[in-house]
C-alpha positions as CSV (number, residue, x, y, z in Angstrom):
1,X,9.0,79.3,23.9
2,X,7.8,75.9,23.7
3,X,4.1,75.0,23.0
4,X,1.6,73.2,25.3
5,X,1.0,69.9,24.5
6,X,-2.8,69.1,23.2
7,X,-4.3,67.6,26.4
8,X,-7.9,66.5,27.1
9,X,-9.4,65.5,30.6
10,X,-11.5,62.1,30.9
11,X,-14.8,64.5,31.8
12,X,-13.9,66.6,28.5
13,X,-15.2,63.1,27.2
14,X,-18.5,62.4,25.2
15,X,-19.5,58.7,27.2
16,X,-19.8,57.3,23.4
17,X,-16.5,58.2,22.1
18,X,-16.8,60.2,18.5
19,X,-16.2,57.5,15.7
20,X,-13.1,59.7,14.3
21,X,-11.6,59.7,17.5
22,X,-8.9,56.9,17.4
23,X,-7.6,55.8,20.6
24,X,-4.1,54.6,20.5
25,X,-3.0,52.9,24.1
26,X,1.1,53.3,24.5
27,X,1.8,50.8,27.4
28,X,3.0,47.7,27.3
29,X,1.4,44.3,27.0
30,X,0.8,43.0,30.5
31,X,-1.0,46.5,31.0
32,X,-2.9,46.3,28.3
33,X,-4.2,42.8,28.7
34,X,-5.3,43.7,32.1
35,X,-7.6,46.6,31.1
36,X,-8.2,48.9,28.4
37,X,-10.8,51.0,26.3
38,X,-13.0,49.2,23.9
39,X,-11.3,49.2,20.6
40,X,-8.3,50.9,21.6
41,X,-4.9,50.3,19.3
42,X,-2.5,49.4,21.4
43,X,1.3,50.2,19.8
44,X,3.2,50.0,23.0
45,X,5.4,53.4,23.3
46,X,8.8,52.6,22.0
47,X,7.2,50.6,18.6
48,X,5.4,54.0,17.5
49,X,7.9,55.4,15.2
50,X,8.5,52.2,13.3
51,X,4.6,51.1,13.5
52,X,3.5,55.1,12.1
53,X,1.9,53.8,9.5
54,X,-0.4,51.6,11.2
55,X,-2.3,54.7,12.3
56,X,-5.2,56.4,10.9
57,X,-3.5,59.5,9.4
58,X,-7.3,61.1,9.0
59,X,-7.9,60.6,12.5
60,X,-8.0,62.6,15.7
61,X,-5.6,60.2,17.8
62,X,-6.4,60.2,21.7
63,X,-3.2,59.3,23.3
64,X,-3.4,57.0,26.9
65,X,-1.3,55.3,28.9
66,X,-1.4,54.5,32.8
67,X,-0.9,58.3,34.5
68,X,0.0,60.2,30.9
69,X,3.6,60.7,30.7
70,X,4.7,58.3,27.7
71,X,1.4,59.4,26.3
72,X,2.3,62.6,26.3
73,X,6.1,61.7,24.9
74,X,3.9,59.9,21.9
75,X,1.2,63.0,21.9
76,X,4.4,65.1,20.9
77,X,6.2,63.0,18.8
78,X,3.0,62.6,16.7
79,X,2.8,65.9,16.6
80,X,6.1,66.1,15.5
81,X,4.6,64.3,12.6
82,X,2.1,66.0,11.6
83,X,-0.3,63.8,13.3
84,X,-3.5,65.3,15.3
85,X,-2.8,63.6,18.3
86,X,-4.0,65.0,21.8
87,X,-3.0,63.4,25.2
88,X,-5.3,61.9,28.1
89,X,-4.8,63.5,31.4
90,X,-4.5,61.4,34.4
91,X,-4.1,58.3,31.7
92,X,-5.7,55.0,32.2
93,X,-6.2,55.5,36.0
94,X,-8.7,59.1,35.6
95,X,-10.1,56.7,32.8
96,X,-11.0,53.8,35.6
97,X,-11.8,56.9,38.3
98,X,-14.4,58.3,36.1
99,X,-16.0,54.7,35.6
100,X,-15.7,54.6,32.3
101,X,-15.7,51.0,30.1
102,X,-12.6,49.0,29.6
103,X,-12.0,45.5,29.2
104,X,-9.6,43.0,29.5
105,X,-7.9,40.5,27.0
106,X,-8.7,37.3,29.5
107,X,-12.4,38.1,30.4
108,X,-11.7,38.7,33.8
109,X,-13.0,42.4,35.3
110,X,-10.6,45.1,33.8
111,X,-8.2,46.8,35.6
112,X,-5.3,49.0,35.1
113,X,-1.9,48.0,36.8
């Protein structure tokens, strides 16, 4: 029997995001530029295992990245490492639905692509 992967819903969400709540944004760089959540870490997908130590290890990590399916490949590898990670539903694009704050690396309006 496997077990369900930690999930959270964008409404699950307190609009001021808890200070131990690290959010770490797995998609790549042209994605990331062009919108995401204020102070987010961004460690694209496939750089997580060797960049593991660049995360908070004391820290509830919130896992995005544009609909939640290589969020939810890092939510379970970080698990797999004894991380607390827990993945964003509907990714990046529930996170622009619900209207919540992102920006973007040019100062331009932020969008997710």
């Amino acid at each position: 029997m496997s077990q369900r992967l930690p999930e959270t819903d964008v409404t699950q969400l307190p609009a001021e995001l808890p200070r131990d709540l690290v959010v770490l944004d797995v998609r790549e760089d042209d994605e990331w530029r062009a919108g995401h959540i204020v102070d987010a870490l961004h460690i694209p997908l496939m750089q997580v295992p060797q960049r593991l130590s660049e995360l908070p290890d004391d820290s509830r990590l919130l896992v995005v990245c544009k609909v939640g399916g290589r969020s939810s490949q890092a939510t379970a590898f970080l698990q797999a490492q004894g991380r607390d990670a827990v993945n964003l539903a509907g990714g990046m694009v529930a996170w622009e639905r619900a209207r919540r704050p992102m920006v973007a690396d040019s100062g331009a309006a932020a969008q997710v692509v």
